[in-house]
N, C-alpha and C positions, 0 to 999 in steps of 0.2 A: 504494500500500500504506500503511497505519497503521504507524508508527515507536511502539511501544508504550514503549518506554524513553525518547524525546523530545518524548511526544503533538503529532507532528507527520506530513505526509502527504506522502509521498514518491511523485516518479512521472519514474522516469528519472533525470535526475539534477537535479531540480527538488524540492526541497526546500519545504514550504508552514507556518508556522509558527501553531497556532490556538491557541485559547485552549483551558482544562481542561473549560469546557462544552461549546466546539463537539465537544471529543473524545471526550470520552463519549456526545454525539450519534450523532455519526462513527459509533464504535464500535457503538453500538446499529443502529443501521441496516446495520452490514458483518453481525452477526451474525443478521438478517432477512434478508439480501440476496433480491431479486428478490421482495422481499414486502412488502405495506403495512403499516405501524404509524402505531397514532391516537397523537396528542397523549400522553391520559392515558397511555400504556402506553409512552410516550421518558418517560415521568415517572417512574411507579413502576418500569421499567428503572434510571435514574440512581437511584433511592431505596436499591434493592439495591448500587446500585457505591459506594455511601458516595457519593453525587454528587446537590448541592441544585439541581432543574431544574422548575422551575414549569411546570406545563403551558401558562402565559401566554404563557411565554417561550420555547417551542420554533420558532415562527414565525419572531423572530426570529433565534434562533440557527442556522435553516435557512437564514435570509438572509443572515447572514454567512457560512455555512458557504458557499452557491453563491457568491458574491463571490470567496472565495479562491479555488476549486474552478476559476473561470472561467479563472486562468491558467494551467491546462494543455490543452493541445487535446481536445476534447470533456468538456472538466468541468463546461460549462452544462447538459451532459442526463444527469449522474448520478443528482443525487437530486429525483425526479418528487413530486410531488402530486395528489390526488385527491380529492378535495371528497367527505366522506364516510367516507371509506376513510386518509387521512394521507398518508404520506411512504413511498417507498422509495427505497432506491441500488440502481441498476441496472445491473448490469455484465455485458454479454455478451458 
């Protein structure tokens, strides 16, 4: 789950501490769930949250984002990519 009052990601009792862009990332993605978003649209998303996120820069902050994501059991197959199509978090 998203700790919205810590922007950090809680799962169990594993606490994951990101940065204020991975979270807004995060967040953009929970509020798509099970659905793809391109680059441009995690951009002008963070543009509306008061939050400055380059479309340059969403790659990486997806790779950070699975880096941390990786230490909770199955958080390498959360957030999917698709050549095309962007990013989704995928939770079933």
């Amino acid at each position: 789950s998203l700790d919205l009052e810590k922007e950090s990601i809680k799962f169990k009792d594993i606490n994951i501490p990101i940065s204020s862009q991975e979270f807004t990332v995060m967040k953009i993605l929970a509020k798509n769930i099970n659905s793809y978003i391109e680059d441009f649209e995690i951009e002008e998303n963070a543009q509306k949250e008061n939050s400055e996120i380059l479309k340059s820069s969403v790659p990486i902050t997806i790779y950070r984002l699975r880096k941390k994501l990786s230490k909770i059991p199955g958080g390498t197959k959360l957030i999917k990519s698709k050549r095309g199509k962007g990013y989704s978090l995928s939770i079933n």
